[in-house]
C-alpha positions as CSV (number, residue, x, y, z in Angstrom):
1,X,-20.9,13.3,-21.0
2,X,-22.6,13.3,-17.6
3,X,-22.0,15.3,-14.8
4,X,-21.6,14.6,-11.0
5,X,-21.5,16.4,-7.9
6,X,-17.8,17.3,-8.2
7,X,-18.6,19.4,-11.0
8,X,-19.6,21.8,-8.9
9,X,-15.8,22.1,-7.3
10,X,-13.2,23.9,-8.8
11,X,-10.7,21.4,-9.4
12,X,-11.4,20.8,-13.3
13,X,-7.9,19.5,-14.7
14,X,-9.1,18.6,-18.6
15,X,-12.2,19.8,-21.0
16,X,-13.9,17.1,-19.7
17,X,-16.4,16.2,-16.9
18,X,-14.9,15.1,-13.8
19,X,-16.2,11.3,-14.4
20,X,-14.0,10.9,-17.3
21,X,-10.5,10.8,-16.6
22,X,-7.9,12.3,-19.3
23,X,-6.9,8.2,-19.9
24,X,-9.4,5.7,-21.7
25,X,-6.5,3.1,-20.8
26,X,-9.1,0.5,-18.6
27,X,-6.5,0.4,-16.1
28,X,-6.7,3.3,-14.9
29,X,-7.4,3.8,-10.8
30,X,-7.2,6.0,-8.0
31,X,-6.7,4.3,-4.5
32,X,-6.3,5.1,-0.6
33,X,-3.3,2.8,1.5
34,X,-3.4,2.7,5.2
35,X,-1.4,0.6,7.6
36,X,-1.8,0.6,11.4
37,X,0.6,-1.4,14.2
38,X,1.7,-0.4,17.5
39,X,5.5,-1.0,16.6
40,X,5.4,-4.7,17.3
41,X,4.4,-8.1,16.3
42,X,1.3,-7.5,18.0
43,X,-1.0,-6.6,15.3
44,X,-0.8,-5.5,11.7
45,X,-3.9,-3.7,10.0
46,X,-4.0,-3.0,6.5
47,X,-7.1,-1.5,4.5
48,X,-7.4,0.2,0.8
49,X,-10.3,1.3,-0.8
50,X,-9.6,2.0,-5.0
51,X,-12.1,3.3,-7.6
52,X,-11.7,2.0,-11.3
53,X,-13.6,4.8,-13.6
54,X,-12.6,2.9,-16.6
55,X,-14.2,0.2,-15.5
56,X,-17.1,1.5,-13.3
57,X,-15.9,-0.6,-10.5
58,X,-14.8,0.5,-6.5
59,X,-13.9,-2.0,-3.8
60,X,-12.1,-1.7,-0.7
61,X,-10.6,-4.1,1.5
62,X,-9.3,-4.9,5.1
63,X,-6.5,-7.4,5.9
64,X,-5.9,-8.1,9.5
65,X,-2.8,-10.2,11.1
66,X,-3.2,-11.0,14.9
67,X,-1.2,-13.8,16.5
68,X,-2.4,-16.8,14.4
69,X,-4.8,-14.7,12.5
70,X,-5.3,-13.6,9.1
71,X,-8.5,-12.4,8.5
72,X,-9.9,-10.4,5.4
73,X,-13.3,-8.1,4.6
74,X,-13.6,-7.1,1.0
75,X,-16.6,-5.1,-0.4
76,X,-17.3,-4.2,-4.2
77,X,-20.3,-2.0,-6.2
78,X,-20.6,-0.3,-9.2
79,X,-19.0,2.8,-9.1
80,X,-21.8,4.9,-10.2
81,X,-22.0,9.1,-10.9
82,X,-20.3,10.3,-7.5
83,X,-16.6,9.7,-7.1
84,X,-16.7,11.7,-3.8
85,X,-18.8,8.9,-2.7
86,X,-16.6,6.4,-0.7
87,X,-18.6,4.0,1.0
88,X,-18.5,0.4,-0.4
89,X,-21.5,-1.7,1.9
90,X,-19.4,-1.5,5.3
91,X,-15.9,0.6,4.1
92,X,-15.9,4.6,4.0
93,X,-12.5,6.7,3.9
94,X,-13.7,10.3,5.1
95,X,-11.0,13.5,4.2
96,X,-11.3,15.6,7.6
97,X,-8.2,18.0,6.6
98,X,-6.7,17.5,3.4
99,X,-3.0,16.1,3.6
100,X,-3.5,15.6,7.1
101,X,-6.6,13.7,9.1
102,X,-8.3,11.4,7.3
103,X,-11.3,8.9,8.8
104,X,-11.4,4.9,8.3
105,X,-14.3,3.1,8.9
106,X,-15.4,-0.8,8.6
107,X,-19.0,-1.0,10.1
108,X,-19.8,-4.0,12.2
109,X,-20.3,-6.7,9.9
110,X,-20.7,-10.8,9.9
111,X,-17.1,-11.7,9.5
112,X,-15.5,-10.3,12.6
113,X,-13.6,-7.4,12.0
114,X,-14.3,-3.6,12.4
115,X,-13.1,-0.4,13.2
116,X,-13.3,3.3,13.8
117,X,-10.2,4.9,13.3
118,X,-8.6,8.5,12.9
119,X,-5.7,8.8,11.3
120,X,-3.0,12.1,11.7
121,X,0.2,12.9,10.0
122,X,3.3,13.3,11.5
123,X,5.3,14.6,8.3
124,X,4.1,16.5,5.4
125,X,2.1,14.6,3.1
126,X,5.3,13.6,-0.2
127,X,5.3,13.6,-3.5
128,X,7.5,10.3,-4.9
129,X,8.5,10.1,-8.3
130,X,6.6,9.3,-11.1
131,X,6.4,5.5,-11.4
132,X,6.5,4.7,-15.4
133,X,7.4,1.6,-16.9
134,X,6.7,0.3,-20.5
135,X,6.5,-3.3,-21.9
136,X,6.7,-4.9,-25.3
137,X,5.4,-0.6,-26.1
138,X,2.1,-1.1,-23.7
139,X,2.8,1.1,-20.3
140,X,2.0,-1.0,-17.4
141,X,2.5,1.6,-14.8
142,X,2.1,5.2,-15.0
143,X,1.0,6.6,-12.0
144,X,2.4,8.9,-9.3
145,X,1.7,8.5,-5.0
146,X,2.0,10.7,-1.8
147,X,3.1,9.0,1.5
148,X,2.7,10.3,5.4
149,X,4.1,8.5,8.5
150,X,1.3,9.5,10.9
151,X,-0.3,7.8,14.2
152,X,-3.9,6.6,14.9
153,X,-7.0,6.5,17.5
154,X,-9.7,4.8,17.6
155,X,-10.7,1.2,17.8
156,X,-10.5,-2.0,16.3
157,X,-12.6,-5.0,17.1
158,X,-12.1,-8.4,16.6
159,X,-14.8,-10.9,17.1
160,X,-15.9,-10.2,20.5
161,X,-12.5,-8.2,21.6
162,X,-11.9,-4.8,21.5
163,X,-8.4,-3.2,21.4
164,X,-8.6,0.6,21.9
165,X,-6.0,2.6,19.4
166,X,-4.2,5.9,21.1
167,X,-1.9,7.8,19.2
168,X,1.4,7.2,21.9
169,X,1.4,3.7,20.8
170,X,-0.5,3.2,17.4
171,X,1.3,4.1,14.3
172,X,1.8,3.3,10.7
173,X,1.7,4.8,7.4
174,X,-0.7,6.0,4.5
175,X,-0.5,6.5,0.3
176,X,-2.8,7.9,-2.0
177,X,-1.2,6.9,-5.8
178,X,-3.6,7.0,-9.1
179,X,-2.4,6.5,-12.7
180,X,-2.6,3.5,-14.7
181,X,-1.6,0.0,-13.1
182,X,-2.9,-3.4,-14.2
183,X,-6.3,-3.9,-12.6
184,X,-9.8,-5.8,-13.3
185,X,-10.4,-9.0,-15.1
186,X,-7.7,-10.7,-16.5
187,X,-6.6,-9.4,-20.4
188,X,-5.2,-11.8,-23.1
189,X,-1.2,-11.2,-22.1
190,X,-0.3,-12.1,-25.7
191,X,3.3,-10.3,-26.3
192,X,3.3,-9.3,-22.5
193,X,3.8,-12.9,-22.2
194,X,7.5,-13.2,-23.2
195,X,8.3,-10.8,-20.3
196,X,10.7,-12.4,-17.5
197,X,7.5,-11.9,-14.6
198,X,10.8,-9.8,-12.5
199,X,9.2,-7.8,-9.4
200,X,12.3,-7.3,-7.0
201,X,11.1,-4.4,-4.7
202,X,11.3,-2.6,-1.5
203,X,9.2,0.0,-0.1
204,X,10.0,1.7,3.6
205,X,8.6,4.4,4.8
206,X,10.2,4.4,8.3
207,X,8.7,6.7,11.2
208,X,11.2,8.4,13.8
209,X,10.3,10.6,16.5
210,X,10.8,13.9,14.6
211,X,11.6,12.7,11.2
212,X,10.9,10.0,9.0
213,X,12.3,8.0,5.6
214,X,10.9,7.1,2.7
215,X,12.8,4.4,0.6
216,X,11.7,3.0,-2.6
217,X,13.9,0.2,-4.7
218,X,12.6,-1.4,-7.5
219,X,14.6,-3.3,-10.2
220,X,14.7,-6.0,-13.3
221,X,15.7,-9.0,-14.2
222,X,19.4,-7.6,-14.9
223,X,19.5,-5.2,-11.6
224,X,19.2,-2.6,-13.1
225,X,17.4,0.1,-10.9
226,X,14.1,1.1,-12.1
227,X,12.5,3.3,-9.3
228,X,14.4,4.5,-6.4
229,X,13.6,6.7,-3.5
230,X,15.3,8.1,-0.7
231,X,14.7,11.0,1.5
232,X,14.5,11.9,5.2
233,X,11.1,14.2,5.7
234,X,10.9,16.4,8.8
235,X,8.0,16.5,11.4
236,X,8.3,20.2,11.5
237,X,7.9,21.0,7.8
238,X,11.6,21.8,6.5
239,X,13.2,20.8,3.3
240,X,13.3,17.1,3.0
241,X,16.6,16.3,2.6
242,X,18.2,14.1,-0.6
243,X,19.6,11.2,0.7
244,X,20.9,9.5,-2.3
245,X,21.2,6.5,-4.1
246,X,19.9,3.8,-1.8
247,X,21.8,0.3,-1.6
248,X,19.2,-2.4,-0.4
249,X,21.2,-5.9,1.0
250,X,18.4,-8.3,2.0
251,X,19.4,-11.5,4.0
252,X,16.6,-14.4,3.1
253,X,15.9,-17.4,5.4
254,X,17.6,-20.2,3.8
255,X,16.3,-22.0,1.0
256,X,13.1,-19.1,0.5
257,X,12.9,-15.1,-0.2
258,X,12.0,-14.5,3.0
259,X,13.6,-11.8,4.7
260,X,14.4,-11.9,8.0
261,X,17.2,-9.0,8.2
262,X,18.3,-6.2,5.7
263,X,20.3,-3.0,5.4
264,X,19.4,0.1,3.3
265,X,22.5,1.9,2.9
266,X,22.3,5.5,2.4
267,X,24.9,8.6,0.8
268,X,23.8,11.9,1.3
269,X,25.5,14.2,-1.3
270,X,28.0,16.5,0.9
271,X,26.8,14.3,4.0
272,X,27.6,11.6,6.0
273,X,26.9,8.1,4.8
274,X,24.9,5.8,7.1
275,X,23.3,2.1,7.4
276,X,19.7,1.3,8.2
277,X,19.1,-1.6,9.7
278,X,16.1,-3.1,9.1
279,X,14.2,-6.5,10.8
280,X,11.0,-7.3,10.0
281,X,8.7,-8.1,12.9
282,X,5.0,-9.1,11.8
283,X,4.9,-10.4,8.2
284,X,1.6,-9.8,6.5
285,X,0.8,-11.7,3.1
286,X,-0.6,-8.6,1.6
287,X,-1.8,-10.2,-1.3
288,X,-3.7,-13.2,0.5
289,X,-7.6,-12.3,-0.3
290,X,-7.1,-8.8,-0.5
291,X,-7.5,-8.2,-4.3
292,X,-4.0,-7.9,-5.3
293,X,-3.8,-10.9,-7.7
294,X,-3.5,-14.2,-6.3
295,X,-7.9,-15.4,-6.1
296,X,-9.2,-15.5,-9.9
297,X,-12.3,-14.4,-8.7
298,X,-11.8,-11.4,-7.0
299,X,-9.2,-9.0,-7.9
300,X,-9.1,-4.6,-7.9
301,X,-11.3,-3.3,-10.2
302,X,-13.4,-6.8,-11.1
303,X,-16.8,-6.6,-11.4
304,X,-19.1,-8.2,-9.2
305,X,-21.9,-7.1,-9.6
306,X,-24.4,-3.9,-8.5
307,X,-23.4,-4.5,-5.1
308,X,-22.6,-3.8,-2.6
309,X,-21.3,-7.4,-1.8
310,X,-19.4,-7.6,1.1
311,X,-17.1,-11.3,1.6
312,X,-14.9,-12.2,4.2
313,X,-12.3,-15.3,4.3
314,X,-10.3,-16.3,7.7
315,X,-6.4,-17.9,7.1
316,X,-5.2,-19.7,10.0
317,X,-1.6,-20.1,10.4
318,X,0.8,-22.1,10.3
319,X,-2.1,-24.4,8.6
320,X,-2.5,-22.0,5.6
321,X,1.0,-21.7,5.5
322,X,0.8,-22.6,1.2
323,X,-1.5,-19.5,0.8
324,X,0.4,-16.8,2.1
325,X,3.0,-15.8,-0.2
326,X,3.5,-12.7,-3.2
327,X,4.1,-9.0,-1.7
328,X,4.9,-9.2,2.3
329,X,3.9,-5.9,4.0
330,X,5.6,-6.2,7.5
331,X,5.8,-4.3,10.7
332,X,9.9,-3.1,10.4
333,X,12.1,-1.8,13.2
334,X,14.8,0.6,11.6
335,X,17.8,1.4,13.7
336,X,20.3,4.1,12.8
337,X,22.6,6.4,14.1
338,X,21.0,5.6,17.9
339,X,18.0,5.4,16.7
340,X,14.9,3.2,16.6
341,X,11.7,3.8,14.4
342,X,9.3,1.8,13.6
343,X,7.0,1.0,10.2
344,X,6.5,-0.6,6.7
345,X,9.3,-2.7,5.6
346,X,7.2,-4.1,2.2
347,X,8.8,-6.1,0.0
348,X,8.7,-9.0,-2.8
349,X,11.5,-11.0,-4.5
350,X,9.8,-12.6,-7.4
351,X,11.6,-14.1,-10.1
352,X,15.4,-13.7,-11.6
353,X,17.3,-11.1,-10.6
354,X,21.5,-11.5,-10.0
355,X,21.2,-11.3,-6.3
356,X,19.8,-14.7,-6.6
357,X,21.6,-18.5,-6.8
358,X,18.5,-20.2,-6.1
């Protein structure tokens, strides 16, 4: 055992020192979400920063989508003794209030993208259920997550422009999830192989003036649900309210899985029922040099070295068009009921599933 700095807090969950978690499982991570957007298909900002203890690995990453633009900043070091430590070469994620402001920084860097930005929650930071699933008896996720509609300030630059971020137009949402998901270098998949390679999913946490609502589907090869989600949070801290089972009814652009319209249908026990409407606005390939899976070389959690190395990659479109595709994180507009919000509409359609004929 060796101890670290956050020894010295009293937040001590095991008989063990607070660089070992309770898991040897490698895949074990704890990692910060952020998304910022003014409610348009102006701009879409995405950054996570993860730490690996099983693997002695943290990185962080930015993804940015402006007009024809899709530009990512990545950083990775050695973990080392200090988990309260976040900066990675450029990246730091600062806790100013618990649950409630948080700082995200990129320094100025050679690949054209960096920001200063405050982030402020506009509901109470929620618990979502425990995500758990088990294949061919190895669990590939176990992990639980908190999300927060919220706005921003700050600034972002871009090259040589600067956009200034105020909180009456900037918005988004954040998550903080840890557990075990599959991270770091590629394993043997063996057994895991024979699995159908399903991921039909949708994730919306949707921000109204005073309220907002989370929405989680997830299901297999057979439809059948395997995580769901669906409550309406209050801005001023009362109950969240049940909502449900939610019904999800993508439409897809013909001949692909991209969405360009859906409604979330929703049946509050004892309540009214009502239909979101949901339209994408700004599609962001989340997955496109970010970490999430789709370069061999650089992936969450894979070592590269002492570090810090900091790499950047640019994606012009419609000319990279073949490179951006897996999970689509998008700027949504959700209309119920009268109303219009405004945030993530994040989903994937990956392999069978009965919805689809194609």
């Amino acid at each position: 055992m060796a101890l670290s700095p956050l020894d010295d807090y009293p937040v001590h969950q095991a008989a063990q020192v607070m660089r070992h978690v309770t898991t040897s499982d490698r895949n074990f991570y704890d990692r910060y979400y952020f998304n910022c957007h003014a409610g348009s298909g102006e701009l879409m900002l995405i950054v996570g920063l993860g730490q690996y203890p099983n693997l002695g690995v943290t990185d962080a990453f930015a993804c940015l989508r402006h007009r024809d633009l899709h530009r990512v900043v990545r950083a990775s070091r050695e973990l080392g003794p200090d988990r309260m430590n976040t900066e990675i070469g450029p990246f730091r994620v600062e806790v100013l209030e618990g649950l409630k402001r948080l700082r995200v920084v990129l320094e100025p860097n050679e690949h054209g993208l960096s920001f200063d930005l405050l982030w402020e929650g506009t509901i109470p930071a929620t618990l979502e259920p425990r995500h758990f699933l088990r294949s061919q008896e190895r669990v590939i996720f176990d992990s639980v997550r908190l999300a927060q509609t919220g706005v921003w300030s700050g600034n972002i630059r871009i090259g040589e422009d600067d956009i200034p971020v105020t909180p009456d137009r900037w918005q988004g949402a954040r998550d903080r999830s840890w557990g075990v998901r599959p991270v770091g270098e590629p394993e043997p998949p063996g057994i895991q192989a024979k699995n159908s390679g399903t991921f039909y999913w949708l994730y919306a946490p949707m921000k109204f003036d005073d309220h907002a609502i989370l929405c989680i589907v997830q299901e297999d090869e057979r439809g059948r649900r395997l995580l769901e989600e669906a409550v309406r949070v209050w801005s001023d801290g009362r109950d969240e309210e049940y909502l449900g089972r939610p019904d999800y009814r993508p439409v897809y652009a013909p001949g692909t899985r991209d969405v360009v319209e859906a409604t979330i249908s929703f049946s509050p026990p004892g309540g009214k029922p009502f239909d979101v409407r949901c339209t994408p606005l700004l599609p962001v390939h989340l997955m496109a040099g970010t970490g999430y899976g789709l370069e061999p070389d650089w992936k969450h959690g894979m070592y590269q070295g002492v570090g810090p190395v900091v790499r950047g990659l640019t994606y012009r479109l419609p000319d990279d068009a073949a490179k951006m595709w897996g999970m689509v994180d998008a700027v949504g507009r959700f209309e119920y009921d009268g109303l219009v919000g405004h945030g993530l509409y994040e989903y994937w359609a990956l392999g069978p599933h009965p919805s689809f004929t194609d």
